[in-house]
C-alpha positions in Angstrom: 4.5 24.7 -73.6 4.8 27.4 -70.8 1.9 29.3 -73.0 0.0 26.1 -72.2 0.4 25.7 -69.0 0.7 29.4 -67.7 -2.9 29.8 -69.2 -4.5 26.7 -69.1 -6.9 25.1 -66.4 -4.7 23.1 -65.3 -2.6 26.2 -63.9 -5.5 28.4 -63.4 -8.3 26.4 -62.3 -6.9 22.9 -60.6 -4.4 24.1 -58.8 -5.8 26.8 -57.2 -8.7 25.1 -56.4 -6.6 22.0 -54.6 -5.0 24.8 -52.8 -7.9 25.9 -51.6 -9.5 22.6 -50.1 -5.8 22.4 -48.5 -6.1 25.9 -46.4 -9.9 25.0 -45.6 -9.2 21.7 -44.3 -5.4 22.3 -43.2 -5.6 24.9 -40.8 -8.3 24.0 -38.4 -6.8 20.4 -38.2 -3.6 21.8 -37.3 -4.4 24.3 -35.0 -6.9 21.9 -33.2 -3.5 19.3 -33.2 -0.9 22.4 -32.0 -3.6 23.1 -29.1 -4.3 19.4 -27.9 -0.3 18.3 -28.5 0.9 21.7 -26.2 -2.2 22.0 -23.5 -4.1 19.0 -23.0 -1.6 16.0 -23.7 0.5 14.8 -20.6 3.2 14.1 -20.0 5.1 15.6 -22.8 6.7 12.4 -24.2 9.4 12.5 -27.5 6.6 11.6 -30.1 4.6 14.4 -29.1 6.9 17.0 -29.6 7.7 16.0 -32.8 4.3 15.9 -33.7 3.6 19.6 -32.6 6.4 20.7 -34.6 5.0 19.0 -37.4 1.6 20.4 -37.0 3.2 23.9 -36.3 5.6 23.2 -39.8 1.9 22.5 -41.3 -0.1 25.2 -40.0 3.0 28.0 -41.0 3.1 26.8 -44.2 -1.2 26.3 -45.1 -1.0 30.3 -43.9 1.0 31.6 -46.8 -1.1 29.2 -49.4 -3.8 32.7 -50.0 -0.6 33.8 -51.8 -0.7 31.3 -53.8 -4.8 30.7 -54.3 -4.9 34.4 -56.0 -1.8 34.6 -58.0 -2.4 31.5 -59.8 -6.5 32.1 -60.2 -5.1 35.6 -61.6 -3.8 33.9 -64.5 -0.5 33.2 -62.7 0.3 37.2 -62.4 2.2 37.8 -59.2 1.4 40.8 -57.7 3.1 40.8 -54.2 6.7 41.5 -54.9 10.0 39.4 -55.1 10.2 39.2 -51.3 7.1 37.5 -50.6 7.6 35.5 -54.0 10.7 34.1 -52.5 9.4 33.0 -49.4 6.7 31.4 -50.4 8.8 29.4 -52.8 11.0 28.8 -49.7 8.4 27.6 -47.6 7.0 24.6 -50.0 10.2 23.1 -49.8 11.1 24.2 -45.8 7.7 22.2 -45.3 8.1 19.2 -47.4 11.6 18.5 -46.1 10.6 19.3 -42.3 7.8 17.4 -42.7 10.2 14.1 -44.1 12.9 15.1 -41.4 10.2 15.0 -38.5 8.2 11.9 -40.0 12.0 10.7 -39.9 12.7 11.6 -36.0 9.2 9.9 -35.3 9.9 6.3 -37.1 13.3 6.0 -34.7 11.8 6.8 -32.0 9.0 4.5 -32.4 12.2 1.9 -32.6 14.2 2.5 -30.1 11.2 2.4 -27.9 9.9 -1.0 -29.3 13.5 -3.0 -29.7 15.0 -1.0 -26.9 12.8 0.3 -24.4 15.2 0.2 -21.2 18.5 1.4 -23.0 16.8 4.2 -24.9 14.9 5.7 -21.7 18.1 8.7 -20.7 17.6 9.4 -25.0 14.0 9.3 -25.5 13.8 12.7 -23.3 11.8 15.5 -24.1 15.2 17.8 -24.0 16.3 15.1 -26.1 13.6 15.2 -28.7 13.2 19.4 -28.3 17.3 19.8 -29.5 16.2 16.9 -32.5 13.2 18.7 -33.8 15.5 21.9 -33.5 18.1 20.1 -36.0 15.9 19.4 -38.4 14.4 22.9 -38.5 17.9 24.1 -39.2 18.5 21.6 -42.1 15.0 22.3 -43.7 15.5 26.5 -43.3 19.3 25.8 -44.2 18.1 23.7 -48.0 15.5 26.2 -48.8 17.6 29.4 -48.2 19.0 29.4 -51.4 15.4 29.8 -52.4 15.2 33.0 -50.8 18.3 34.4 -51.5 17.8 33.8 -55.9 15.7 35.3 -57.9 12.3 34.0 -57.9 9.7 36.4 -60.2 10.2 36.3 -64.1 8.7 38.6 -66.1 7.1 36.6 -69.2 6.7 39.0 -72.5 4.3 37.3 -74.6 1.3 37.5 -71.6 2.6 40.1 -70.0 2.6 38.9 -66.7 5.0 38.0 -63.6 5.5 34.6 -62.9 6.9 33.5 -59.0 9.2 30.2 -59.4 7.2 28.9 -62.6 9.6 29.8 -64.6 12.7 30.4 -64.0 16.2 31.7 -65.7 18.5 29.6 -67.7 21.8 30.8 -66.6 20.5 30.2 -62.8 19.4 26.7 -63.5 22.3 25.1 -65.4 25.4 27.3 -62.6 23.3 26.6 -59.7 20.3 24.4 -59.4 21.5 21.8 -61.3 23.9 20.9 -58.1 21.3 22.1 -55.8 18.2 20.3 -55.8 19.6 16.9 -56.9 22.0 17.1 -53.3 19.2 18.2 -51.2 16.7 15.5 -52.9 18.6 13.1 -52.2 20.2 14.5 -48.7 16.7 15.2 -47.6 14.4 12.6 -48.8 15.8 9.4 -50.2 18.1 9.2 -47.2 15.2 9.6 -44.5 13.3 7.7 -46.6 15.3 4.4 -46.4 15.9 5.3 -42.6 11.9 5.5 -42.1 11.7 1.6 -44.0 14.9 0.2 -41.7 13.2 1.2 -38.9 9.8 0.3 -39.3 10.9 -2.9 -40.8 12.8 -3.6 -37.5 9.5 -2.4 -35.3 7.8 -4.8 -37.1 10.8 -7.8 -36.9 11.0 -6.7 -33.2 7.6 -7.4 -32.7 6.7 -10.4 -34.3 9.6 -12.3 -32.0 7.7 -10.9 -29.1 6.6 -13.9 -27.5 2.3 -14.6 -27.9 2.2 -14.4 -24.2 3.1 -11.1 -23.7 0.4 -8.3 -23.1 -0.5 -5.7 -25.6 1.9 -7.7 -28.8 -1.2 -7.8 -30.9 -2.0 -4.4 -30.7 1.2 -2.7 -30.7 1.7 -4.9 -33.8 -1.3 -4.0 -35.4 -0.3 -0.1 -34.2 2.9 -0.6 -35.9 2.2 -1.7 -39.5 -1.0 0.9 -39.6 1.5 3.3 -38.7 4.1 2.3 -41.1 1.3 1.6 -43.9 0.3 5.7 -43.2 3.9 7.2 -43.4 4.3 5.0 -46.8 1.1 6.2 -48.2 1.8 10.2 -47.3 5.5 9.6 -48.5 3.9 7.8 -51.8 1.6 10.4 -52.7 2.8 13.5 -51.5 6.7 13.4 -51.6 8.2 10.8 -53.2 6.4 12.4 -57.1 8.1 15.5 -56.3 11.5 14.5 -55.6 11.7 12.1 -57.7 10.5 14.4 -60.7 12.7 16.8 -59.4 15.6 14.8 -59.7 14.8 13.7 -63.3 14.1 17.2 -64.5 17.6 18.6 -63.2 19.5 15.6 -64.2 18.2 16.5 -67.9 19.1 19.6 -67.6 22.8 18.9 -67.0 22.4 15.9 -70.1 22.7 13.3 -68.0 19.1 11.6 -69.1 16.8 12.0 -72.2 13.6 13.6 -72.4 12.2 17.3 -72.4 12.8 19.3 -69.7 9.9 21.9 -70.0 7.2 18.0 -69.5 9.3 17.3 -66.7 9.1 20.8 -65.4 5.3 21.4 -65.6 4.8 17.8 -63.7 7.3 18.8 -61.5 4.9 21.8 -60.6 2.1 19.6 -60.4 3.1 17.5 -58.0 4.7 19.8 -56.1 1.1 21.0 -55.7 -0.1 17.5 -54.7 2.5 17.5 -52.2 1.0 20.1 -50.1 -2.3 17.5 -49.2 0.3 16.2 -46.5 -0.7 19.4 -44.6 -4.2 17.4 -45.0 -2.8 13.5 -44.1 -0.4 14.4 -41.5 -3.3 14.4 -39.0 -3.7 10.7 -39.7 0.0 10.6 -38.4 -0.4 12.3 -35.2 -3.6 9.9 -34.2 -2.0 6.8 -35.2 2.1 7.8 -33.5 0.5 8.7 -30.4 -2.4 6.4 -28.4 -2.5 9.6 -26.2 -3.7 11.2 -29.1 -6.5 8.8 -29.4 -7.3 9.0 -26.4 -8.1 13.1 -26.6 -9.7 12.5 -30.2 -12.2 10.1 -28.6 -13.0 11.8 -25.7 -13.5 14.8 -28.4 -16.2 12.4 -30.1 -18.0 11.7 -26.9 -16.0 8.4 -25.6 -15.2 10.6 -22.6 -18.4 9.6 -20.9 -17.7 6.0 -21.6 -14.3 6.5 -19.9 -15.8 8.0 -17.1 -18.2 5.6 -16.3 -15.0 2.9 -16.0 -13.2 5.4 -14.2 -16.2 5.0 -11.6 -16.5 1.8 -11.7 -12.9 1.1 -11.1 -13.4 3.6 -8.3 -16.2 1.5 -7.0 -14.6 -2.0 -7.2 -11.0 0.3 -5.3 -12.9 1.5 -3.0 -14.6 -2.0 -1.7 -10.9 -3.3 -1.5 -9.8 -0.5 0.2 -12.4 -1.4 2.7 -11.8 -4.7 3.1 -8.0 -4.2 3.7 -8.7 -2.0 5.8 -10.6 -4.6 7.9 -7.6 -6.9 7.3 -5.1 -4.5 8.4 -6.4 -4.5 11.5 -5.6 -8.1 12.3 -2.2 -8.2 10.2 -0.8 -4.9 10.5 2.7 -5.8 11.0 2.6 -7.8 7.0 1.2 -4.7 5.4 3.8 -2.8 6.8 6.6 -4.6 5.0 4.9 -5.1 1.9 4.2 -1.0 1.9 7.9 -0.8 2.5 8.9 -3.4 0.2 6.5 -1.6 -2.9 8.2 1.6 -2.1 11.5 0.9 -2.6 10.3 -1.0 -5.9 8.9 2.5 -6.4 12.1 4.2 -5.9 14.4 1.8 -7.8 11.5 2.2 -11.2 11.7 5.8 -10.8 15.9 6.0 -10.8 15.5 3.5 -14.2 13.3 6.4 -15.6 15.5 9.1 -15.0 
């Protein structure tokens, strides 16, 4: 089976070519998202930052993909050396579980501030989110280091090649990896995952018992389920096949279920492949978690004059008020006096509750 595979299209041809359309498409989204989430978006709020890391996790790992691209179109002959083969290995995993950590970061922060928007204001802080998005850097690095710290390149005999993290040795996979990736599977994604459904199930709950009256229900509803609909469909297609392959193939390994390892291993590989379009989907994330976000994409597609012209108009209609108070101020001065005083200690007491 690994004759198959090492030289067949599907190795040589598919995956290469998916990997490929991944960089292409990848890499200009990202940087475009790194550059609008660090420069032009204001103010800095918790969703944002953990959206620029994600793009920045993206963009690091669609930079090492070339590796990939010309080993496998070279008949899956790795040329660059153990080092690099080790952390490129390390970096398909380091962004697929920093991706699901970050995803995971976003979906509780989307419910604290839906179901507890006053009580959550000192933790939703940008220092707050920064040491979070740090955390789960250190957990991803910290699950894929054994990656870089094993063996990665196999020479294979009978095509006389060098295979990075294809194939891999026996004695390494039954002592070590057979503990390994099961723990950080299930460490990494399963338990995010059911965090990431508890708490866009309780978004949802939250606001459905909004009352109809309140402004804006409808479309942070509607906001909600898209975004809950588009973590569930990047999660379906890119992450949950590879970990849940993963976890088969090492569980036959140590006998615990039936089948052939060496199927499970080759699908493992594919998917693990189809994993790395998230680089490609994660974008949808960023538009739909953040409405500032929106607001930058459709000023980038030419809404900006259409924003303007409101802007103008609401400067128009401001300034005739502004007028006409000002001729009423000049009869009831002493009113307008207390109700400036009065508005700005409301303004005072709303800006301690933000703090």
């Amino acid at each position: 089976m690994a004759n198959n595979f090492l030289t067949g299209h599907l190795s040589t041809i598919f995956i290469p070519t998916l990997y490929t359309f991944v960089f292409f498409i990848s890499v200009p989204l990202n940087i475009v998202a790194m550059v609008t989430f660090a420069q032009r978006i204001r103010p800095m709020k918790p969703a944002v930052i953990y959206m620029l890391n994600l793009a920045a996790a993206d963009l690091l790992f669609a930079l090492l993909l070339p590796f990939k691209i010309v080993y496998h179109y070279n008949g899956n002959d790795w040329g660059f050396g153990e080092g690099l083969c080790r952390l490129v290995t390390a970096a398909f995993y380091c962004n697929m579980y920093c991706s699901i950590l970050l995803m995971t970061c976003v979906s509780v922060d989307r419910l604290l501030a839906v179901a507890y928007p006053i009580n959550s204001l000192a933790w939703r802080s940008p220092r707050n989110a920064a040491l979070a998005c740090s955390a789960m850097w250190i957990l991803a690095v910290g699950g894929s280091l054994p990656l870089v710290l094993s063996q990665q390149t196999v020479y294979y005999d009978p095509l006389d090649i060098t295979t990075c993290h294809d194939i891999q040795d026996l004695e390494l996979l039954e002592e070590q990896y057979v503990f390994f990736f099961p723990i950080l599977s299930c460490t990494l994604y399963f338990l995010p995952l059911f965090i990431m459904v508890t708490c866009y199930s309780r978004v949802v709950q939250v606001l459905n018992k909004a009352p109809c009256g309140v402004v804006g229900r409808s479309r942070q509803k509607a906001r909600a389920v898209v975004m809950a609909v588009t973590v569930l469909v990047v999660f379906v297609v890119c992450f949950t096949p590879t970990n849940s392959i993963l976890l088969a193939h090492y569980l036959q390994i140590a006998g615990q279920v039936g089948g052939e390892p060496d199927a499970t291993h080759v699908a493992y590989l594919v998917s693990l492949c189809l994993g790395s379009i998230s680089c490609c989907l994660d974008p949808l994330v960023y538009y739909f978690g953040s409405s500032q976000c929106q607001r930058q994409l459709e000023g980038a597609l030419g809404c900006q004059m259409v924003a303007e012209g409101r802007k103008s108009l609401a400067s128009s209609s401001g300034s005739s008020r502004t007028s006409t108070r000002t001729r009423i101020s000049t009869r009831t001065s002493t009113r307008i006096t207390k109700v400036d005083t009065f508005q700005a200690s409301l303004s005072s007491q709303y800006k301690k509750l933000l703090v």
